[in-house]
C-alpha positions, 0 to 999 in steps of 0.5 A, a space after each residue: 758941275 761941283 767944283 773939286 773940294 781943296 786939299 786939306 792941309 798939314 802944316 809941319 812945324 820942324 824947328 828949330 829947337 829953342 825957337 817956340 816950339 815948346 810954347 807952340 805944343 801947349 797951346 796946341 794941347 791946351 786949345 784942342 776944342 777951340 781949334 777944332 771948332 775952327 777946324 783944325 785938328 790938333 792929332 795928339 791924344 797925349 801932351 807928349 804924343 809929337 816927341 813920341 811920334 817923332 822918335 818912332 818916325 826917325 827911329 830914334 832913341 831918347 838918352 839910350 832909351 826907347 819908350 816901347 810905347 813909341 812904336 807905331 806912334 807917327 801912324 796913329 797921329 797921321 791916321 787921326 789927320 787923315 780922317 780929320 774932315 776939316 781942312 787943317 792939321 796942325 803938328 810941332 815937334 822940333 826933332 822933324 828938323 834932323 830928319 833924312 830925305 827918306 823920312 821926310 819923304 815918309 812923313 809927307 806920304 803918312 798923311 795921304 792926299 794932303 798938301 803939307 807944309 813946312 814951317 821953321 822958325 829961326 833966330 839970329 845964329 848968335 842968340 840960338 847958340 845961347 839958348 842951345 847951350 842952355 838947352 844942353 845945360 837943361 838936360 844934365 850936360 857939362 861942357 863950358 859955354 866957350 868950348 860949346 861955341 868954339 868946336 860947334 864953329 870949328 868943327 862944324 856939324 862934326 863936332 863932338 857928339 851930341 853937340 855937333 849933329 843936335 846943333 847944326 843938324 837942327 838949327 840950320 835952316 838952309 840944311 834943314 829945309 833942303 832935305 825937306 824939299 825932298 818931299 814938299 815944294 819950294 811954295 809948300 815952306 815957310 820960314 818964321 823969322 823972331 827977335 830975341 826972347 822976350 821982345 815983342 811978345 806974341 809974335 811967334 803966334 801972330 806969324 804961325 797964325 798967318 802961316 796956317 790961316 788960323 784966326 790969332 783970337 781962335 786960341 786962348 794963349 795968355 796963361 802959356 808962357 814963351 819960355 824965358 832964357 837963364 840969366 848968365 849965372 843961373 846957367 853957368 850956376 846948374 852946369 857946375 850943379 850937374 856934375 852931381 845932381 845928374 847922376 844923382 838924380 837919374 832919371 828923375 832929373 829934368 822934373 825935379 831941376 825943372 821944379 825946385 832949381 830953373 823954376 824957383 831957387 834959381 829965380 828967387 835966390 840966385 840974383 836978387 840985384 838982376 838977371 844978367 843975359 848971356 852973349 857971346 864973347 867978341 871973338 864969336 860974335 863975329 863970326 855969328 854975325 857973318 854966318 848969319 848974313 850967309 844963311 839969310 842970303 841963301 834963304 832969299 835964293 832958295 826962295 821960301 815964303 818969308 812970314 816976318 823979315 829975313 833982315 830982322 836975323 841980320 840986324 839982331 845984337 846982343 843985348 848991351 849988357 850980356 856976359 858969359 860965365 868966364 866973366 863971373 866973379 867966383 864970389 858971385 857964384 859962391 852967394 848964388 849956391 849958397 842963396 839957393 840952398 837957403 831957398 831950398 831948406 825954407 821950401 822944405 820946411 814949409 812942405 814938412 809943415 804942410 805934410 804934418 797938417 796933412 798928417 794931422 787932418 787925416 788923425 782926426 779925420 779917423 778920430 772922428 769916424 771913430 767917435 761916429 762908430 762909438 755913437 752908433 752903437 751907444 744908439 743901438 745899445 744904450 749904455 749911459 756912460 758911453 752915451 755921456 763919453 760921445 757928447 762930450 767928444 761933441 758928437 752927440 745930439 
């Protein structure tokens, strides 16, 4: 008797955000054949193929806005699963953590006769306020990092929007891993626990690897970065920024920022003595500290397949040296603004220069055509002052 051929798997990546998923994606989207050759099927024709498929899933829209070209999307990427003839799917996309039981339940069912799994990487509560806040900044808001942590801890997930549901709603892992027991086993979810950025580099990998069973050395992950947060002033530095350049800018903002300000004026000019980090001030570190401890102790009762160590979320601190941006000295701030926009104009020289090389290039690129056409009619109808013009252009033989 043939034994029954196992299940494929579908191994769903839902959060939470600023935990890894950004680096998850790429190396999905950068090692589509290697993982394919491993048999794992990567269902994504487009780098940014999940954000679509998930805001159709959830029926979402993105700042106002709806991208016609969701529509229909998760369908396309769970068709491609479904016919994938290995045994493994992998998918991430953050925002499947703020979806109901329904679309949970939707999304499970899309992928046929499949086991699907959940996985949710989490930090300490403390470090993920940090760096969602950050996030915030990155996408053009304003607010004050202390007013940030104070409603979320006040109001909870009824916070101000967006802030309250975009934070609790996704960072939670005991809320968002209820709603998807809805739709997948206690068995089928798994929680990823990680340090601190930029502490032991890799891990994220090594535990999605022994999630999903994939060879680590399957993927080539050395050229894709884990993301670095910003220092206290380049944060505190492009929330001023944003009162301006977001309207400014419009939706050109995310790209430029991320090229010209988060991805080099920043780094290069803002704090040539040091990148100070971020933490939270004393009085919310506490109760980070305490909120955490809650979250773990549900998690062991909920009983998810822990990959890493639920005790490294509780014995996580800030780092020694961490500040907020009330502690900013306004001078400080003042030289990084005034470094940056230095940055700026010599990049800008330097591009116009190129431009003008560019410029000159195409010139003599056309000048030369030029004298090429003028040889060939010399050679067709020989006129010897002509003949003389174009050898002493060089161009003739």
């Amino acid at each position: 008797m043939t034994p029954p051929e196992a299940a494929k798997a579908v191994y769903l990546h839902v959060g939470a955000p600023t935990a890894g998923g950004a680096f998850l994606q790429r190396v999905f989207w950068e090692n589509q054949r290697r993982l394919g050759a491993a048999g794992v099927r990567y269902p994504v024709t487009g780098p940014l193929e999940h954000f679509g498929a998930v805001m159709d899933l959830r029926e979402m829209t993105w700042g106002g806005h709806r991208d016609p070209a969701w529509d229909g999307a998760w369908n396309r990427v769970a068709k491609r699963a479904r016919e994938w003839r290995g045994d493994r799917v992998v998918l991430s996309q953050e925002l499947l953590g703020g979806a109901t039981e329904e679309q949970a339940k939707r999304a499970v069912e899309s992928f046929g006769d499949a086991d699907v799994h959940v996985v949710f990487a989490t930090r300490d509560l403390g470090t993920q306020l940090v760096l969602d806040w950050q996030e915030q900044i990155r996408h053009t808001h304003t607010i004050p990092f202390g007013q940030f942590v104070g409603d979320l801890i006040e109001h909870g997930i009824d916070a101000p929007e967006p802030f309250g549901e975009m934070f609790w709603g996704l960072h939670d892992p005991v809320r968002v891993l209820r709603t998807w027991e809805a739709a997948v086993p206690r068995e089928r979810i798994h929680v990823v626990t990680l340090p601190a950025p930029g502490e032991r580099p890799g891990l994220l990998w090594s535990r999605f690897c022994e999630v999903a069973g994939i060879e680590p050395d399957a993927c080539e992950t050395a050229g894709v970065p884990e993301g670095e947060p910003l220092s206290v002033l380049e944060a505190e530095l492009l929330r001023r920024l944003n009162v301006r350049l977001a309207p400014a800018l419009g939706g050109d903002y995310e790209r430029i920022v991320g090229a010209h300000l988060t991805g080099g004026a920043f780094a290069a000019a803002a704090e040539p003595g040091g990148r100070a980090p971020m933490g939270l001030p004393p009085e919310h570190a506490a109760w980070a500290a305490q909120r955490t401890r809650q979250i773990v102790a549900a998690l062991r009762v909920a009983g998810y397949r822990v990959h890493g160590d639920l005790d490294e979320l509780t014995s996580a601190g800030a780092p020694a040296t961490a500040l907020q941006p009330r502690d900013l000295p306004e001078s400080e701030v003042a030289e990084a603004a005034t470094n940056v926009i230095v940055h700026l104009l010599e990049r800008l020289s330097e591009a116009r220069e190129r431009v003008g090389l560019a410029q000159l290039r195409a010139d003599l690129t056309g000048v030369q055509e030029g004298l090429g056409r003028l040889l060939e009619v010399a050679s067709a109808q020989p006129a010897p002052a002509l003949r003389r013009a174009v050898r002493r252009a060089g161009m003739g033989r």
